[in-house]
C-alpha positions as CSV (number, residue, x, y, z in Angstrom):
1,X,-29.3,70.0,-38.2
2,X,-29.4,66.4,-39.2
3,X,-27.6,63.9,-36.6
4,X,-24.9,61.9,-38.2
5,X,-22.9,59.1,-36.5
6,X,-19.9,57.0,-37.8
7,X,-17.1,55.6,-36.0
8,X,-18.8,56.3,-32.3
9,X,-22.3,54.8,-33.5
10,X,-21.5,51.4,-31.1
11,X,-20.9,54.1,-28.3
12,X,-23.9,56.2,-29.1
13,X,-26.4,53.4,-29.0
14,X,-24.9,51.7,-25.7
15,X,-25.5,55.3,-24.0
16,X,-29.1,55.0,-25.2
17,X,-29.1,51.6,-23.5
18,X,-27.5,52.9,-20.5
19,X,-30.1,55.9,-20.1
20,X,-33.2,54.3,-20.5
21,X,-32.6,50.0,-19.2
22,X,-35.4,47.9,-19.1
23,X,-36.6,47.2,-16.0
24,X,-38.2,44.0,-15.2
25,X,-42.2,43.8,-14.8
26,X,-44.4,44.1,-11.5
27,X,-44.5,41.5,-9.8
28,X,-48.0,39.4,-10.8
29,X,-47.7,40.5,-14.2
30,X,-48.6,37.7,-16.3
31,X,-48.7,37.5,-20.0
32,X,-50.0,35.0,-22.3
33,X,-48.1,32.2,-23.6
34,X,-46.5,33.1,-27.0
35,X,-47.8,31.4,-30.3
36,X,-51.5,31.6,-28.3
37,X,-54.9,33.0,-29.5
38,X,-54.4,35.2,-26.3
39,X,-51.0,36.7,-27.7
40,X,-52.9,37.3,-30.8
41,X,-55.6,39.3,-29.3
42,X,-52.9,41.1,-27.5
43,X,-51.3,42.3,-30.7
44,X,-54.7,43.2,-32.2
45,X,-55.8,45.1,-29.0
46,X,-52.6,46.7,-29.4
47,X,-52.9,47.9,-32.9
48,X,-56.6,49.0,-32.9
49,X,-55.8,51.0,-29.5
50,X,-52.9,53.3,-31.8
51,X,-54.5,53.5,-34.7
52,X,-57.9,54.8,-32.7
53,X,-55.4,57.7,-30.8
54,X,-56.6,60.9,-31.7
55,X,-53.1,62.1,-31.1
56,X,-49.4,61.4,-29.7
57,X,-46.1,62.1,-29.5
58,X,-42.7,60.1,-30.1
59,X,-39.4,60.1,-30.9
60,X,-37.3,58.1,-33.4
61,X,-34.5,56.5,-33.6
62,X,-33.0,55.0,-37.4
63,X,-29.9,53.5,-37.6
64,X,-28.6,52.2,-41.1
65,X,-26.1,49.6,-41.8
66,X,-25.6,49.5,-45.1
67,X,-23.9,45.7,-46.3
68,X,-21.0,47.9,-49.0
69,X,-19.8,49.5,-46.5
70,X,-19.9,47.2,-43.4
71,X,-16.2,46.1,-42.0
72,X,-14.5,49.3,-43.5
73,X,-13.4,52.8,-41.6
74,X,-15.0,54.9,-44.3
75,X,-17.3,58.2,-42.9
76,X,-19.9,56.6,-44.5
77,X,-22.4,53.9,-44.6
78,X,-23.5,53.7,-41.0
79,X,-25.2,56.6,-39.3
80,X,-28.2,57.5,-37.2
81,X,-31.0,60.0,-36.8
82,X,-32.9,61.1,-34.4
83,X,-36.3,62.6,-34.4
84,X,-39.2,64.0,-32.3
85,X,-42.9,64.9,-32.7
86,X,-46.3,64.3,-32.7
87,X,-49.1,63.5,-34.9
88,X,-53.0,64.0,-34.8
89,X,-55.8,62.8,-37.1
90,X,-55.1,65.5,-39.9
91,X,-51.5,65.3,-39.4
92,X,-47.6,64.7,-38.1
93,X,-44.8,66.8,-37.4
94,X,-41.2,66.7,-36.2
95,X,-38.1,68.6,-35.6
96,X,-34.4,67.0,-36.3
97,X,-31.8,69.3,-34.5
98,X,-33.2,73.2,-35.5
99,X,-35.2,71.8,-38.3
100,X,-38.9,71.4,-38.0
101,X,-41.6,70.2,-40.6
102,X,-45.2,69.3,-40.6
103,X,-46.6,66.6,-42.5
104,X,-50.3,66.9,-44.4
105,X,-52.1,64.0,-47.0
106,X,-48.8,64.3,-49.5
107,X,-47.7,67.6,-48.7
108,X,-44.7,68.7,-46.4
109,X,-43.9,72.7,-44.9
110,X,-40.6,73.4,-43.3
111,X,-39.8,76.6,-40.9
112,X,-37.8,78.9,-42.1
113,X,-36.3,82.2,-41.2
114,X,-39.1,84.1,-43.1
115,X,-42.2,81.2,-41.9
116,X,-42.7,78.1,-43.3
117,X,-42.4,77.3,-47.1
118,X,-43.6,74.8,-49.0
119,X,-40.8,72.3,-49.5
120,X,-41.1,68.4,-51.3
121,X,-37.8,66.4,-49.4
122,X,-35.7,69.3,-47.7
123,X,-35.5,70.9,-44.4
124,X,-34.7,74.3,-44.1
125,X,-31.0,74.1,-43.9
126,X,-31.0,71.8,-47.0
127,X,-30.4,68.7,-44.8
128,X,-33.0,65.8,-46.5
129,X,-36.1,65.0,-44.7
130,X,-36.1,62.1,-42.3
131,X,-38.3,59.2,-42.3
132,X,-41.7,60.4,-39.8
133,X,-43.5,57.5,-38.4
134,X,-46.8,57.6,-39.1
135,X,-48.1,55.8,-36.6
136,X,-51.7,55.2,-37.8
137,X,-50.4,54.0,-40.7
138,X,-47.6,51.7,-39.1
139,X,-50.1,50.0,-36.9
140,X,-53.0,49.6,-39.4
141,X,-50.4,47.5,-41.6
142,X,-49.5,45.4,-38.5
143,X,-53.7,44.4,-38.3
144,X,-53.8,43.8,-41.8
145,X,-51.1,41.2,-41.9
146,X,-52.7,37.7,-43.1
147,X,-53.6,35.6,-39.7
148,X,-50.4,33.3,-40.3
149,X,-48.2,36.1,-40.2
150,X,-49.5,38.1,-36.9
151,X,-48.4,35.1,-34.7
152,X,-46.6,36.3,-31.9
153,X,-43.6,34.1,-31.9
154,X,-42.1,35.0,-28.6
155,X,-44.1,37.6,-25.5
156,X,-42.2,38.4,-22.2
157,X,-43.4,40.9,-19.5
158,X,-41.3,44.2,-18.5
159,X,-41.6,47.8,-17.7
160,X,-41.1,51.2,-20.1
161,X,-41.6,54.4,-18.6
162,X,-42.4,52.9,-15.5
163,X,-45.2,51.0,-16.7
164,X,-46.1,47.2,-17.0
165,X,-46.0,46.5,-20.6
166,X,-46.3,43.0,-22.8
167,X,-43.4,42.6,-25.0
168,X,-44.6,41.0,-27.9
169,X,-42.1,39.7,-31.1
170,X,-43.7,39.2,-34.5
171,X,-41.0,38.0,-37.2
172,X,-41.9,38.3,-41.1
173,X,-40.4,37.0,-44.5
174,X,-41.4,36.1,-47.7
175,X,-43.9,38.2,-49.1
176,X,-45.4,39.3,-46.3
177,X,-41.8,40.9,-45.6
178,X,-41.7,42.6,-48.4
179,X,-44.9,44.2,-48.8
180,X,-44.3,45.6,-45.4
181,X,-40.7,46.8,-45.5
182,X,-41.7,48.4,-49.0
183,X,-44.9,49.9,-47.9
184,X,-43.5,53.3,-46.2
185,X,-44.4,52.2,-42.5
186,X,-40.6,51.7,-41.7
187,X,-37.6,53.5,-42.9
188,X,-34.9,50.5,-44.7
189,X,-35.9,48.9,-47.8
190,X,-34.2,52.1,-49.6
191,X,-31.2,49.8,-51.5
192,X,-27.4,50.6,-51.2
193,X,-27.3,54.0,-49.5
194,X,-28.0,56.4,-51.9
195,X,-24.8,55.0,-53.7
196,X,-25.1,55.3,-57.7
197,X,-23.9,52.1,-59.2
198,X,-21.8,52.0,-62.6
199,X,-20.3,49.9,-65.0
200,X,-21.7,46.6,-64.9
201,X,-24.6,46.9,-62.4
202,X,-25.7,49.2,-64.9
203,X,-28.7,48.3,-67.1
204,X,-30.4,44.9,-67.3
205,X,-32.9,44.0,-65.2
206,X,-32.7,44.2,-61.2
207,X,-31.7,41.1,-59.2
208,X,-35.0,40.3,-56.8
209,X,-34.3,41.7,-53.1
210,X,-35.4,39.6,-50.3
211,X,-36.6,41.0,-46.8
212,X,-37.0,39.6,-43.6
213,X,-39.0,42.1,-41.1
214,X,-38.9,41.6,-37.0
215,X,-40.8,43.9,-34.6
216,X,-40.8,44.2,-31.0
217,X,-44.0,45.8,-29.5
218,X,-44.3,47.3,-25.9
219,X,-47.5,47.4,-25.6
220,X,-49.2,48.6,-21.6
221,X,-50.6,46.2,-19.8
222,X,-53.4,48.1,-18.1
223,X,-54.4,50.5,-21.6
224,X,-53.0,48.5,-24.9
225,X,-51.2,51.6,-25.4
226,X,-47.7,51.1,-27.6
227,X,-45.2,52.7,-24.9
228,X,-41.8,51.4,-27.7
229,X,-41.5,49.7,-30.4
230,X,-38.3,48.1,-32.4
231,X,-37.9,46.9,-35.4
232,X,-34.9,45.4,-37.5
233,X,-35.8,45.6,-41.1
234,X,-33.1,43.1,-43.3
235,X,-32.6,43.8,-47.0
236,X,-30.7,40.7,-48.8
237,X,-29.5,42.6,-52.3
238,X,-27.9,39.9,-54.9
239,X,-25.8,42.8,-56.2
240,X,-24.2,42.8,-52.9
241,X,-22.7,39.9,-53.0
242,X,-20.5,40.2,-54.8
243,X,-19.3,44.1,-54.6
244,X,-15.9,44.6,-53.1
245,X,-14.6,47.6,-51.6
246,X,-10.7,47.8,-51.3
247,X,-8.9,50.2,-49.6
248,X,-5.0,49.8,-49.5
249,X,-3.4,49.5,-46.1
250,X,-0.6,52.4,-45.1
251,X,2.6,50.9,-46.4
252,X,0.8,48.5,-48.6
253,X,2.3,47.9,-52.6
254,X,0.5,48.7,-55.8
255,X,-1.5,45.9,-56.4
256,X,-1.4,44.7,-53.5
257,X,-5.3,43.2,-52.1
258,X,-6.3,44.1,-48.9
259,X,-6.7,40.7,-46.5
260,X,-10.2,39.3,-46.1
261,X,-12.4,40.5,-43.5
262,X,-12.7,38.3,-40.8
263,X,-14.6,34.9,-41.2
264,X,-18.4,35.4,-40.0
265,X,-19.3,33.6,-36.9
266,X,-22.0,30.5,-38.3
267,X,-25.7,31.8,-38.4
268,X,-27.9,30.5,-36.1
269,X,-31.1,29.1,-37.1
270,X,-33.7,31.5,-38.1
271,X,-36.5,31.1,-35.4
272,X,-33.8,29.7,-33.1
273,X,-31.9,33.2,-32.3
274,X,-32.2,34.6,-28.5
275,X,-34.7,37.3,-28.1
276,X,-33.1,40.4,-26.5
277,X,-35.2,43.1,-26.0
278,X,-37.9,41.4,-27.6
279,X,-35.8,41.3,-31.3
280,X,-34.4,38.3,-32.4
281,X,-30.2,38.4,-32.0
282,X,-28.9,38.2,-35.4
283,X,-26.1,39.7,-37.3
284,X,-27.2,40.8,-40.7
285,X,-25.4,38.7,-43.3
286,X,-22.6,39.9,-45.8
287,X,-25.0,40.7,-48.4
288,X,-27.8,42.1,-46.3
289,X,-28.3,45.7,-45.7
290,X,-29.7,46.2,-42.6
291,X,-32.1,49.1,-40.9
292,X,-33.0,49.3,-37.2
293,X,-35.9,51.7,-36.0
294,X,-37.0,52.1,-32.4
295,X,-40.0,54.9,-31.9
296,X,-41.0,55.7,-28.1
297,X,-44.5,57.1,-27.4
298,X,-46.3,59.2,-25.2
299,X,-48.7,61.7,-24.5
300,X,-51.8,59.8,-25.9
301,X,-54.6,62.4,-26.6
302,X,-52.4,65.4,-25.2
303,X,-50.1,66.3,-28.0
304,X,-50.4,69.6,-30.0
305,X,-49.0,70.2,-33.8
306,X,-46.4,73.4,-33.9
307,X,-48.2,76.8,-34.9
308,X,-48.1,77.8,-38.8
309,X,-48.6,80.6,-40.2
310,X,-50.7,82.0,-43.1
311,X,-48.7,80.6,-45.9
312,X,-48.2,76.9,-44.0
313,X,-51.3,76.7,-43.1
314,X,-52.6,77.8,-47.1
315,X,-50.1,75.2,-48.8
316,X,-51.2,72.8,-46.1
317,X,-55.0,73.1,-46.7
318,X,-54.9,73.2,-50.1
319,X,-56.1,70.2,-52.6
């Protein structure tokens, strides 16, 4: 069953925080100095050593906070989902609660109570398919980024599953954002929720979206292994901006507006945000939908796909 998560999501992500800190590096770790040729051969080692694994395992985490719905107590608009699997060269699969899928080229199967069926964006209970990581995929679009754009703006030393790892930051925009955010190899970039707009935002053509991309990637000291990585995807949508949602107080008159939200703190500078956890601190802006992934992984070379049967294994091999 799909994980959802409204009003506690704040709780839900500090426990994840509180189960699994950072811990700060060995000491005589050193990494190179951030904005270096050094860092940049870091974050290439990095990505040729993940998309070269012949197999893994990981688990997700995506978090959406949609810019509509932001500020208001509605069951809707923020929620997260949590994943776990594996991939290999031919292929990736997961399970989300009792649902489990494998992945193959364009083609997805699905468990059910009578073995696994052929299904194009459903589990098995009817819950939608998450977004799985491919992390091939995800890594090769890292490498490929032009030179300017692959600078590692910020690289600080620490430790994920007890191991020394280089925490590097790489921040996109423009249209390097865009191509990325809109290529598959993150979830976000998906619009307003699944909301269906009417009236006037109907027809016409569609305002430009902008997107900002910022990764944080854990990379082992000692292998060039990715143990983590994070990633705030940032989705400004014109529309947005000007989309209202009221909701009339308890006790409040006909007609009556609802007061304004609270005034937003002033942005800092882009470039000029703290680093925590090797993402830039920023709050996404009132007309900015907003998507944060983290994936841990593991089990380099080790991981095994679930067991199909005939009929998965037919639909699955199939041109």
């Amino acid at each position: 069953m799909r994980t959802r998560l409204f009003a506690v999501l704040p709780l839900f992500a500090a426990a994840l925080c509180a189960q699994e800190p950072d811990a700060p590096a060995s000491p005589g770790v050193n990494v190179p100095e951030a904005r270096s040729e050094a860092a940049t051969a870091l974050l290439m080692r990095a990505c040729t050593t993940m998309t070269a694994a012949t197999s893994g395992s990981f688990t997700t985490e995506v978090e959406e906070d949609n810019a509509m719905m932001r500020g208001h107590d509605l069951p809707f608009g923020k929620d997260s989902t949590r994943v776990k699997g594996g991939w290999n060269q031919e292929q990736r699969w997961a399970s989300v609660g009792d649902d489990a899928l494998v992945i193959r080229g364009g083609r997805m199967v699905v468990e059910t109570e009578s073995g696994w069926k052929l299904r194009k964006d459903s589990l098995a209970s009817g819950a939608p398919a998450p977004f799985v990581v491919a992390p091939r995929l995800l890594f090769a679009q890292i490498a490929e980024l032009p030179q300017s754009a692959r600078q590692v703006v910020h690289l600080e030393a620490g430790k994920v599953q007890e191991r020394d790892v280089a925490i590097l930051t790489v921040r996109l925009s423009g249209d390097e954002a865009r191509d990325f955010a809109l290529s598959g190899a993150l979830p976000g970039g998906g619009g307003p929720g699944g909301l269906i707009m009417i009236g006037g935002m109907l027809g016409g053509e569609m305002p430009e979206k902008k997107y900002e991309v910022d990764l944080a990637l854990f990379t082992a000291v000692d292998t060039g292994e990715v143990l983590r990585l994070r990633a705030k995807v940032y989705e400004e949508d014109p529309m947005m901006a000007n989309v209202r949602i009221a909701i009339a107080a308890q006790g409040a008159e006909d007609g009556e507006e609802p007061d304004d939200d609270e005034e937003e703190e002033p942005a800092v500078e882009r470039g000029k945000e703290p680093i925590k956890k090797g993402l830039p601190d920023r709050k996404p802006g009132k007309g900015e939908n907003m998507t944060y992934f983290r994936a841990d992984f593991s089990e380099f070379g080790k991981a095994t796909p679930p067991k199909l049967d005939g009929n998965g294994l037919r639909w699955l091999s199939e041109n």
